[in-house]
C-alpha positions as CSV (number, residue, x, y, z in Angstrom):
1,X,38.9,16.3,-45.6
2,X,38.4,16.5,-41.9
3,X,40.0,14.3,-39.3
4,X,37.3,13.1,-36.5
5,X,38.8,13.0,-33.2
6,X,38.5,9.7,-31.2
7,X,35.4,9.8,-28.8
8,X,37.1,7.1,-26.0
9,X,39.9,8.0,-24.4
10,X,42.2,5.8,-23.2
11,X,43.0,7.4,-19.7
12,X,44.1,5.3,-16.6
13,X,41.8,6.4,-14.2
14,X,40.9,4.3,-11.8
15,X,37.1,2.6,-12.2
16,X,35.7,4.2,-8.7
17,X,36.2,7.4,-10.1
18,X,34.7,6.9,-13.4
19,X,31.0,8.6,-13.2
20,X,28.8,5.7,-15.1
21,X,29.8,3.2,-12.8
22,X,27.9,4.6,-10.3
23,X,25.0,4.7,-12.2
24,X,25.4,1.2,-13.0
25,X,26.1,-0.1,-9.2
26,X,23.6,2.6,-7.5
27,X,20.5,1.1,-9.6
28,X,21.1,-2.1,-8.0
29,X,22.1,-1.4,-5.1
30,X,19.3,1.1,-4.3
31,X,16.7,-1.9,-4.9
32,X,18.7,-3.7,-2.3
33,X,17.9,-1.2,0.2
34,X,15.0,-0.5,0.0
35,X,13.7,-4.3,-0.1
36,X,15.6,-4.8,3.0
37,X,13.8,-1.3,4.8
38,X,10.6,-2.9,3.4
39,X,11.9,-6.5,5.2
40,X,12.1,-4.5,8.5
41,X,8.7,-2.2,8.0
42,X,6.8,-5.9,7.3
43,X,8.5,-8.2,10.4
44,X,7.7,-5.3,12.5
45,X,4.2,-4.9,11.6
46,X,2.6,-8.2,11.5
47,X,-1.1,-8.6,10.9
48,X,-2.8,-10.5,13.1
49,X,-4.0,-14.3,13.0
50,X,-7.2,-14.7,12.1
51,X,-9.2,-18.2,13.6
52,X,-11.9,-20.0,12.8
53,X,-14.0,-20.9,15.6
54,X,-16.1,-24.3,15.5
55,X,-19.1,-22.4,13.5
56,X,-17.0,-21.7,10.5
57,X,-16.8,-18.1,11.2
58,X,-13.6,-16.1,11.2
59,X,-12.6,-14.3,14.8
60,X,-9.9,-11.7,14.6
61,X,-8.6,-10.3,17.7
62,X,-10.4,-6.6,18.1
63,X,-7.8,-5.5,20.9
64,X,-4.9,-3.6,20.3
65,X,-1.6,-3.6,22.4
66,X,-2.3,-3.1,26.0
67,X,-3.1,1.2,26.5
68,X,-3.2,1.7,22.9
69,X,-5.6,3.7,21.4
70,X,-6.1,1.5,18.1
71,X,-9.0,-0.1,19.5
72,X,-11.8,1.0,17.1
73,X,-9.6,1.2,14.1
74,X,-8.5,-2.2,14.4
75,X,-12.2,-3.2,15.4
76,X,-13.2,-1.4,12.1
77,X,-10.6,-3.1,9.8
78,X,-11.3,-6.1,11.4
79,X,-15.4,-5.7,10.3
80,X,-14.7,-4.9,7.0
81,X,-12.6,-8.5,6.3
82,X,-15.2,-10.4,8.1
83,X,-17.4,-12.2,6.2
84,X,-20.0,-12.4,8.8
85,X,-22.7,-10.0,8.6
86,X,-23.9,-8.2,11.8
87,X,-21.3,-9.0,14.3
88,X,-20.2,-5.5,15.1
89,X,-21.9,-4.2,18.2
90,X,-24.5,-1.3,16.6
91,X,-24.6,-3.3,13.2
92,X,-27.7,-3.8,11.3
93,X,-28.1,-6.9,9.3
């Protein structure tokens, strides 16, 4: 009959240098990150606040920061939310 040789060893190693606990505290600790990159990505790029005006409608700000050239892609983001037909200038009811 064979003998089966243990499979843990009892070494003293320190627990830094042991490989699996890396892969335990890098899971974690990767979802950390990049919740916190996606914190920064979402305070810096804030939407816009959208107001009603005294008919009910919705009225989003079409302008961009001053010299940007965002103007009509904000303009045409800001159609397609609206729920007001006809209020781009061209549109056709």
């Amino acid at each position: 009959m064979t003998q089966s040789k243990p499979t843990a060893t009892n070494d003293n190693t320190p627990w830094w240098k042991q490989p699996m606990c890396w892969v335990v505290i890098g899971g974690p600790a990767s979802v950390v990150v990049a919740s916190l990159a996606t914190a920064v990505i979402a305070w810096k790029h804030i939407d816009p606040i959208i107001q009603e005006d005294r008919s009910g409608a919705s009225k989003v700000e079409l302008e961009g920061p001053p010299g940007s050239s965002t103007g009509p892609a904000l303009q045409g983001r800001n159609h397609a939310a609206s729920p007001v037909r006809g209020s781009m200038p061209g549109s056709h009811p």
